[in-house]
C-alpha positions as CSV (number, residue, x, y, z in Angstrom):
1,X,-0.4,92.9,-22.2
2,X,-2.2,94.3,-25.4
3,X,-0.9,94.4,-28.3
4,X,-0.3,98.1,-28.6
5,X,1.7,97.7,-25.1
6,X,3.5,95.2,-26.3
7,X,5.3,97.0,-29.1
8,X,5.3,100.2,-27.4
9,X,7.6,98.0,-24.9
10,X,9.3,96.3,-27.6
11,X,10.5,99.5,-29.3
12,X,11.7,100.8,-26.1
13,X,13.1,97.8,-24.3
14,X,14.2,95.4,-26.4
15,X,17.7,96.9,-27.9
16,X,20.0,93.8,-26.4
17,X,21.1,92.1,-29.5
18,X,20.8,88.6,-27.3
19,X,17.6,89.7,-26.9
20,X,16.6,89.5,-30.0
21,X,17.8,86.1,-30.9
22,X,15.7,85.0,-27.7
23,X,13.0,86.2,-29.3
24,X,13.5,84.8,-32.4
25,X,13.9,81.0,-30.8
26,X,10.8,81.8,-28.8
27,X,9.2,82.5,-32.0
28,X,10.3,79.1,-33.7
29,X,9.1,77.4,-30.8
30,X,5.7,78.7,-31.3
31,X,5.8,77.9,-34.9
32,X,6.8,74.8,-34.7
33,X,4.2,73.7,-31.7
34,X,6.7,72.8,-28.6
35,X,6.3,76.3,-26.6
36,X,4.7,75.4,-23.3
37,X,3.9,79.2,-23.0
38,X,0.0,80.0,-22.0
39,X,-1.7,81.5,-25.2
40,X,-1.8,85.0,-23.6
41,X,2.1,84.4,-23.9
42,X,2.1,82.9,-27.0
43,X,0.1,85.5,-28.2
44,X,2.6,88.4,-27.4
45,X,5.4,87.3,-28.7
46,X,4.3,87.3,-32.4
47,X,3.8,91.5,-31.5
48,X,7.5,91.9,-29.7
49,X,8.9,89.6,-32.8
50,X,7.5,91.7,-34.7
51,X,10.2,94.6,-33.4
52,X,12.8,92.3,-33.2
53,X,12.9,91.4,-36.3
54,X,13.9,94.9,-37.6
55,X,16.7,94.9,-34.9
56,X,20.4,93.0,-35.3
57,X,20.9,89.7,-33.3
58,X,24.2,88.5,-32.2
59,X,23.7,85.2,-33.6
60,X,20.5,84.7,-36.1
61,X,20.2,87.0,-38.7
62,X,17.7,87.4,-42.1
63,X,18.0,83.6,-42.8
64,X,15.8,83.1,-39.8
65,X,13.5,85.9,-40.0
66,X,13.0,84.9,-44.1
67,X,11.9,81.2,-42.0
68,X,9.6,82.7,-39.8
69,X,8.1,85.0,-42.4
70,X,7.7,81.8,-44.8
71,X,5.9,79.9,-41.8
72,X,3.8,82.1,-40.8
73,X,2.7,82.2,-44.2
74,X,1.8,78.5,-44.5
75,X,2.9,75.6,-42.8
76,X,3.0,72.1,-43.8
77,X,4.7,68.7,-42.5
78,X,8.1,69.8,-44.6
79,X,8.1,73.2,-43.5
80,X,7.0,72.3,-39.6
81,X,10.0,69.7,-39.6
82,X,12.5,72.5,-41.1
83,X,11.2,75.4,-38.5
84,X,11.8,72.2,-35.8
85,X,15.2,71.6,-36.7
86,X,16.2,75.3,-37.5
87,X,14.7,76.1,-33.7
88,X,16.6,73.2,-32.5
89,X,20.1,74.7,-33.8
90,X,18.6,78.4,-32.5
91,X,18.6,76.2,-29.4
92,X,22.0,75.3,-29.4
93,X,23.8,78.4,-30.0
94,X,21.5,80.3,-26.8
95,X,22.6,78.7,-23.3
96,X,20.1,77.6,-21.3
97,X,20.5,79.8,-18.2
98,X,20.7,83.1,-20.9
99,X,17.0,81.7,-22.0
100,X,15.4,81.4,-18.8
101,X,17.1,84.7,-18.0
102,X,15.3,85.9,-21.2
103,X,11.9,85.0,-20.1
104,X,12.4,85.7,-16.1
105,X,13.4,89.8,-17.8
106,X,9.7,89.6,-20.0
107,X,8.2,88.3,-16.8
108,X,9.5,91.3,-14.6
109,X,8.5,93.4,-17.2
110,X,5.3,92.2,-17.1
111,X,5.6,91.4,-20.7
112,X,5.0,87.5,-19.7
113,X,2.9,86.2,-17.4
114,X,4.3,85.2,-14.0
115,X,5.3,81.2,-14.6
116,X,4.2,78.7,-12.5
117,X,7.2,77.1,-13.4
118,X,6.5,75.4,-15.9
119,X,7.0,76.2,-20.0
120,X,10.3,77.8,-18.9
């Protein structure tokens, strides 16, 4: 999905406020190197983040989005060991199954590439 796409998709589809704080985790993941995701995927999610962002999670707020924005500006050991253990904690506060239902949804919406099972 192009870029373009993608945030035409985001504006429209991604309102849930779970939603968003999947993205967000997704995003730490990235940034912190332990996504799995192909880089067509990893490429993406930067562009739908980019909408989230702007929207209300249920669980992470600005002190999460202020991370991101400071990684993507730079990233060093101290930093790459903070965004781990900040995405860690994101972790912990989104279940498991509400993830993978997370990704399975950009998947359907062809937002993801279909998964060969694996980086789920």
């Amino acid at each position: 999905m192009d870029a373009a796409t993608a945030t035409r998709w985001a504006e429209a589809s991604l309102i849930d406020p779970v939603h968003v704080d999947c993205t967000t985790t997704v995003m730490l993941k990235i940034l912190d190197g332990k996504c799995k995701m192909s880089s067509e995927d990893k490429a993406v999610i930067p562009v739908i983040y980019a909408v989230a962002r702007m929207r209300p999670g249920k669980l992470m707020g600005a002190e999460y989005h202020s991370l991101i924005e400071q990684a993507q500006a730079g990233m060093d050991e101290a930093m790459t060991m903070f965004v781990y253990e900040k995405r860690l904690l994101a972790e912990t506060m989104i279940s498991r199954p509400v993830m993978k239902a997370y990704k399975a949804w950009l998947r359907e919406n062809g937002v993801l590439a279909r998964s060969l099972g694996t980086g789920d």
